[in-house]
N, C-alpha and C positions, 0 to 999 in steps of 0.2 A: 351700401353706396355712399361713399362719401363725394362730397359736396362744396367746393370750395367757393364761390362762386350762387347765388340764391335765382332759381332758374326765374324768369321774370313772368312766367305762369303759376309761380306759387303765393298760396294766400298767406296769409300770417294766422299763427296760432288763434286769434283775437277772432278772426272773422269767422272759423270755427264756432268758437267760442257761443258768439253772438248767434249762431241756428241752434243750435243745443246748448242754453245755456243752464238747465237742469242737471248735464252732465256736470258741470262745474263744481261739483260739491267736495269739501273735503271730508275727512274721517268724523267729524263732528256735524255735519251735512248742513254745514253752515255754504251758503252759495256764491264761490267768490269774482263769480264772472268772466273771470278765463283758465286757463288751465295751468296747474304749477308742478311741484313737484308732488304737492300735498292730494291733490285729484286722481282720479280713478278713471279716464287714462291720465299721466301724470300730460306735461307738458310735451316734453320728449318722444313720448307715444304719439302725441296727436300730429308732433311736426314729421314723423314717419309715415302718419297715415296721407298726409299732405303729400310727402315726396312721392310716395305710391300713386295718388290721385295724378299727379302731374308728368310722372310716365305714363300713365293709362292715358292720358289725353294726348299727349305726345304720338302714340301709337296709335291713337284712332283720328286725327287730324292730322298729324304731320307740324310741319310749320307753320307755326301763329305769330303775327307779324304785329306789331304794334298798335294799329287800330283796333285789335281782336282779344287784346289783354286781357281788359275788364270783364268782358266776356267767360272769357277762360279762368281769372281768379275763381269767378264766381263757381264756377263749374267745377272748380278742384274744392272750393270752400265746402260745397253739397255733398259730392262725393267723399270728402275726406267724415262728414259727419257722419255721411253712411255708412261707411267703411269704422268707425268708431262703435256706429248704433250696431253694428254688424257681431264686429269682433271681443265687445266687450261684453253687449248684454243682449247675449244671441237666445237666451229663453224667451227673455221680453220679445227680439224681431220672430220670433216664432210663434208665440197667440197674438200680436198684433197689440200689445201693451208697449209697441215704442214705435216713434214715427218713420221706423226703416223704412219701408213702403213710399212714403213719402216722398222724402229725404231721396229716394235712391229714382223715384220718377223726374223730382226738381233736379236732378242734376245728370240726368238724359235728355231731360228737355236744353239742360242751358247747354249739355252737349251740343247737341242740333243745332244752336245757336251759335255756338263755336263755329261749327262744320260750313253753316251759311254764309257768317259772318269771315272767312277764311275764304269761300268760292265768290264772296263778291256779292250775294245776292241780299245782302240787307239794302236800304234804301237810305241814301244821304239826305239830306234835308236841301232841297232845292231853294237860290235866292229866291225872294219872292219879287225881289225888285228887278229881277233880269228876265226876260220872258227866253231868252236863251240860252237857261242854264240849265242843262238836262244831268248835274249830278245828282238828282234824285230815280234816274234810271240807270240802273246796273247790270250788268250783263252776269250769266252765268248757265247752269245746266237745267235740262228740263228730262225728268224721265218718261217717255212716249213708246206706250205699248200700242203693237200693231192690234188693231180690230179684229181684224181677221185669226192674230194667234190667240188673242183672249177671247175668241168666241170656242175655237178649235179646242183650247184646252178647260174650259169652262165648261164644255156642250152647250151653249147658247148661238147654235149659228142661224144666220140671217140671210136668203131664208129659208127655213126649216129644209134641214135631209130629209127626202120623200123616205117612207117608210121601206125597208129591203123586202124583196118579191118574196108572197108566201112560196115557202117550200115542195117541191114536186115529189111526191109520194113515187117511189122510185116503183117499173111495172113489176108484172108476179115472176118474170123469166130472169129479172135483174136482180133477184134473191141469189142473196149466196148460203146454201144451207151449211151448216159446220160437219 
């Protein structure tokens, strides 16, 4: 994918950086604090892992609009170290000797917060000196299951299905012998 243009959802190498900054190491495992050519993924790697992060969020939000940015840097920031802790030092994410797990929760969570932060439903800071400023109430969706179908599909109904009639022992004429 080339890129001409730096999509305004994408973090910078640095911020990367700055959640793992242990990966930062060079050949000499001296720790240079962001990534170069000399690191392991180099620089290059990591602003791939970036552009990847930044279409995944694309695709699971849609349009992020300017109030929703910082948000979303951050969200590509996480994911993209995931996606590094993943693809680089995938024996470490696999006994739990690197902070994939983590790393890849913190940046489903700032998802959601994208997802929120995009439907409207975070809360502005209301004036405090206006008793008529109701931009700290925002409008948006609510998911509401009926009672009825989650008792239905649950078996919890209210109240209780009588028990089904014991069964009638069919008479001795209504025998069908083979």
């Amino acid at each position: 994918m080339t890129v001409t243009d730096p999509d305004p959802l994408a973090c910078t190498i640095e911020d990367v950086a700055a959640i793992i900054r242990a990966r930062t190491k060079d050949s000499s495992g001296n720790e240079l604090g962001t990534f170069t050519a000399e690191t392991r993924p180099t620089d290059a790697q990591c602003q791939e892992a970036i552009t990847h992060q930044v279409e995944v969020l694309h695709t699971k939000v849609g349009r992020v609009g300017p109030d929703c940015t910082g948000v979303a840097q951050m969200a590509v920031a996480w994911g993209a170290a995931a996606e590094i802790e993943l693809s680089y030092f995938p024996e470490q994410a696999r006994t739990d000797r690197s902070p994939y797990t983590y790393l890849k929760q913190q940046c489903d969570d700032l998802t959601e917060g994208v997802v929120q932060c995009v439907l409207g439903n975070l809360p502005d800071t209301p004036d405090p000196d206006d008793p008529d400023d109701l931009s700290g109430l925002r409008y948006g969706t609510l998911d509401a299951i009926s009672g009825t179908v989650n008792a239905y599909y649950t078996g919890r109904t209210w109240p209780a299905l009588p028990p089904p009639p014991p069964a009638v022992p069919p008479e001795d004429d209504e025998l069908i012998e083979p």
